[in-house]
C-alpha positions, -999 to +999 in steps of 0.1 A: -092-082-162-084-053-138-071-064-100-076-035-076-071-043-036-096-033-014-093-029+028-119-026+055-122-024+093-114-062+093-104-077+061-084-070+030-096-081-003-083-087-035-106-072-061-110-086-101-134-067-126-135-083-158-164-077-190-157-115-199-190-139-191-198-165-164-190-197-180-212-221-152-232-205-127-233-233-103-201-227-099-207-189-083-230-208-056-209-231-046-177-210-042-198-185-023-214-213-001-182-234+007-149-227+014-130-250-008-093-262+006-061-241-007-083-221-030-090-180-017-126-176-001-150-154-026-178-134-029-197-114-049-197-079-047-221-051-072-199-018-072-217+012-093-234-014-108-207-036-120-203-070-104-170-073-090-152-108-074-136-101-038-113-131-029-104-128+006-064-121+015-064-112+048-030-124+065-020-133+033+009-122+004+012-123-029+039-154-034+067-129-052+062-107-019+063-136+005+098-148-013+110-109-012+134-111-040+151-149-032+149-177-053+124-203-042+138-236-024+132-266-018+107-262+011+084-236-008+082-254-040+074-286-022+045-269-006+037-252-038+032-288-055+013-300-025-013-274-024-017-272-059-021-312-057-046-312-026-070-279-044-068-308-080-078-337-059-109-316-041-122-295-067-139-323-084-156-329-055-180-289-057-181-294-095-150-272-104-131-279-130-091-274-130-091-253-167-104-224-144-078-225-116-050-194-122-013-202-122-007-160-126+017-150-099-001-125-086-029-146-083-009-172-058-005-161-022+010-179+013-008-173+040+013-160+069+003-176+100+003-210+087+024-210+051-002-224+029-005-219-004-039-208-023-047-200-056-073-186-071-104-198-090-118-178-119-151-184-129-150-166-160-115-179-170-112-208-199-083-226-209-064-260-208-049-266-173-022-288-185-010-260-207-009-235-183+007-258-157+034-268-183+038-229-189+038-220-149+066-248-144+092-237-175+088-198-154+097-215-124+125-235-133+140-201-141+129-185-099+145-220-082+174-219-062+201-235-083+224-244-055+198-269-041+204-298-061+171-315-049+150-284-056+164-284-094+159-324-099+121-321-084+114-290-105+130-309-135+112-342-126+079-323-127+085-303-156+092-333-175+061-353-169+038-322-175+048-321-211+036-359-219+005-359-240-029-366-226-017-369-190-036-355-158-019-331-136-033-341-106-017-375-115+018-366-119+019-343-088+004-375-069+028-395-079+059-367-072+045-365-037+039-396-035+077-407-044+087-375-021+100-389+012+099-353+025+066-347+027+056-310+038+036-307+071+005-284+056-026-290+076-053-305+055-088-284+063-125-296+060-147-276+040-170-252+057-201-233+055-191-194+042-224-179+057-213-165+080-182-148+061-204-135+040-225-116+071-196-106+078-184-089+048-225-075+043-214-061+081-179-044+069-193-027+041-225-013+058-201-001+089-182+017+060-213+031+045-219+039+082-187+057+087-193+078+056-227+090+062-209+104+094-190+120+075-211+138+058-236+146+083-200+162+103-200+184+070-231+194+072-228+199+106-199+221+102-222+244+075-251+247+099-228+257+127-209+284+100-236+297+090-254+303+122-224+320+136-227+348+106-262+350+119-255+357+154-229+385+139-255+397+121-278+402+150-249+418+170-240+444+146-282+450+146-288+454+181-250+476+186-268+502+155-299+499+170-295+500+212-260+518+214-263+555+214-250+576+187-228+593+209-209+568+221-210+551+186-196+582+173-164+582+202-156+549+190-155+557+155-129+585+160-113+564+181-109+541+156-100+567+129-072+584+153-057+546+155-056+544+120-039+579+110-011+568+141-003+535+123-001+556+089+026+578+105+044+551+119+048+534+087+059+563+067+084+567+094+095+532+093+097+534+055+122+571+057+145+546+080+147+517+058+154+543+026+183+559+044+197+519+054+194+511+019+216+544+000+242+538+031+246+500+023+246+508-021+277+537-005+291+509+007+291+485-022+302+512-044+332+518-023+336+481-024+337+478-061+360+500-064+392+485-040+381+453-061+389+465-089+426+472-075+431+437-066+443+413-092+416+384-097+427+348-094+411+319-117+399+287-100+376+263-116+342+256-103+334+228-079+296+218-068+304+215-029+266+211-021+237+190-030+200+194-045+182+203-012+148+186-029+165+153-034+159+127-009+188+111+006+170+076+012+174+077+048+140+069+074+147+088+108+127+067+142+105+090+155+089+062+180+096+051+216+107+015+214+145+023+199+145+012+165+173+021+142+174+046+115+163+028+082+196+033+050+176+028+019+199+009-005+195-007-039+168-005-061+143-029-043+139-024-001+119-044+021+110-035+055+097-064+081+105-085+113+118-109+096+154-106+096+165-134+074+140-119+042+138-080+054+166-057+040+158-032+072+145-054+104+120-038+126+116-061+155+083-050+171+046-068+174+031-043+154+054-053+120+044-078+097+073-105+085+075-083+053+056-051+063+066-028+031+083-025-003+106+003-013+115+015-050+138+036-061+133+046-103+150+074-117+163+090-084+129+090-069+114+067-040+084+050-042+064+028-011+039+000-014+027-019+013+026-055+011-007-065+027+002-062+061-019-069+091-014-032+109-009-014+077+012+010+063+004+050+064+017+079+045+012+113+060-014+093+079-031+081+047-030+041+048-016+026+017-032+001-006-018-032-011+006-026-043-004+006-051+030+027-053+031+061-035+060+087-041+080+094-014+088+131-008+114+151+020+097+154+050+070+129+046+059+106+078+058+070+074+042+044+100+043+006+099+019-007+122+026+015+151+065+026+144+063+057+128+096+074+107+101+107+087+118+105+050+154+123+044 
């Protein structure tokens, strides 16, 4: 299974290519007809003649890059539960079956605006649910906050009943919720019609194919209107030969030749001065040498007073209007958002996402990934792809959203 990310002029897309069959067909219908509650909204998609499924994350992050490197509490585990409950109660209801649904972290996202959590649905994936959910809940005991005592005795209490024998999932999480007086406060949604998503994704990728064929007709352009310009040269150099009179083409030609033999002169010259200023400065060292020489030499040992002028210092410099704060990179991990209480550097302008972007440092070097955010995040006026890492070199110009900063 390879997951690529995809972004248009509207939406951003997780993208899954995978050579393993279809196990129900129906099922493709169905999730590409209805949106079904807490799971991500998909379609199909034939790419170079390999069918690809695009689930829809637009204003949405990856549930490691929503937590941004803290543990997860009590709030976001109890929402987890919830929404993994809710998706187990409906997808019976479209002829879904749970063994399908993905517990793989980067398959889980929280949307942004509203802090659901959705999960995606495989239609090619086989397995046994309980399993997996048993497997997802020993890795998350190990990600809980420790110092919430409730958080640990609910992720215990559910990990406990998920390793009974012949027992339903959806049950135990029922009955956890059920028996959890703190109830989170996710908005239940009604399933819809995805027609019209799907128009408009058919929309986004014929404006991109628009876009493109603009481009190349500009390249064309750009040929026709080279080459025609060493056509009207042509023509001038034609009609000069042909209307001019010799005479007068003859002048100019002298002209010409008189400007050349001038310039040789002056070089020559120019090269006698810079002859003599070279044997007076070698006098000169010679003489140098020699007092040298004279003097006695003291030893001191070495010391590297200066620093590798290539190597980045990890520092951001603002290059906007609206007075942010140079940016320290620090550690080996860096976030970068509006969100103070998660962001390592807070950027508090509407143009930042809560967490915007993700810096790495391996090996001395720096590396940048934005994290689906809903302005984006450029390089050298290059937007990045959701988790695709880009080196960071001296002098390069980063922008999130509209805040734009050059790398020390």
């Amino acid at each position: 299974m390879n997951i690529t990310y995809q972004r248009n002029l509207h939406k951003s897309y997780m993208c899954i290519e995978t050579t393993k069959d279809i196990v129900q067909s129906h099922e493709l219908i169905l999730l590409q007809k209805y949106q079904v509650p807490q799971l991500l909204d998909m379609q199909i998609v034939i790419q170079d003649g390999k069918m690809q499924y695009w689930f829809e994350v637009t204003g949405k992050q990856q549930l490691a890059d929503y937590l941004g490197g803290k543990p997860i509490g009590m709030e976001m585990l109890r929402t987890i539960l919830f929404s993994l409950e809710q998706v187990c109660e409906k997808m019976p209801e479209f002829l879904l079956k749970e063994d399908r649904l993905s517990l793989q972290k980067e398959l889980i996202y929280v949307d942004l605006a509203d802090k659901t959590v959705h999960f995606t649905y495989l239609p090619f994936e086989d397995g046994c649910f309980p399993e997996k959910f048993q497997a997802w809940m020993a890795e998350t005991l190990k990600e809980i906050n420790h110092q919430e005592q409730a958080c640990v005795e609910l992720a215990y209490q559910v990990y406990e009943a998920s390793i009974n024998e012949n027992i339903s999932i959806h049950q135990v999480l029922r009955e956890v919720m059920k028996n959890n007086v703190l109830k989170p406060e996710i908005p239940i949604f009604e399933t819809v019609e995805k027609e019209k998503k799907a128009e408009f994704l058919q929309r986004d990728l014929q404006e991109e194919q628009v876009l493109s064929q603009k481009k190349k007709i500009g390249t064309f352009l750009a040929d026709a209107i080279a080459e025609k310009k060493e056509e009207i040269q042509w023509e001038i150099k034609e009609y000069f030969q042909s209307r001019v009179p010799s005479s007068i083409r003859n002048y100019l030609k002298s002209n010409e030749s008189q400007k050349a033999k001038e310039s040789t002169i002056l070089s020559r010259l120019s090269r006698k001065k810079s002859g003599e200023k070279e044997k007076k400065t070698q006098k000169e060292k010679q003489k140098k040498k020699k007092t040298s020489k004279e003097m006695p030499i003291e030893m001191y040992h070495t010391q590297k007073l200066y620093k590798n002028k290539d190597q980045p210092e990890g520092k951001m410099v603002y290059q906007g209007e609206n007075q942010c704060e140079d940016i320290w990179i620090q550690g080996v991990e860096f976030f970068i958002g509006r969100n103070s209480g998660q962001a390592d550097a807070n950027i508090k302008t509407e143009s930042i996402s809560r967490l915007h972007a993700r810096i790495l440092k391996k090996e001395g070097e720096y590396y940048i990934e934005d994290l689906n955010s809903t302005n984006g995040t450029y390089l050298n006026g290059e937007k990045l792809e959701y988790h695709k890492s880009e080196k960071l070199n001296k002098n390069d110009m980063v922008q999130f959203g509209a805040e734009a900063y050059v790398f020390y």
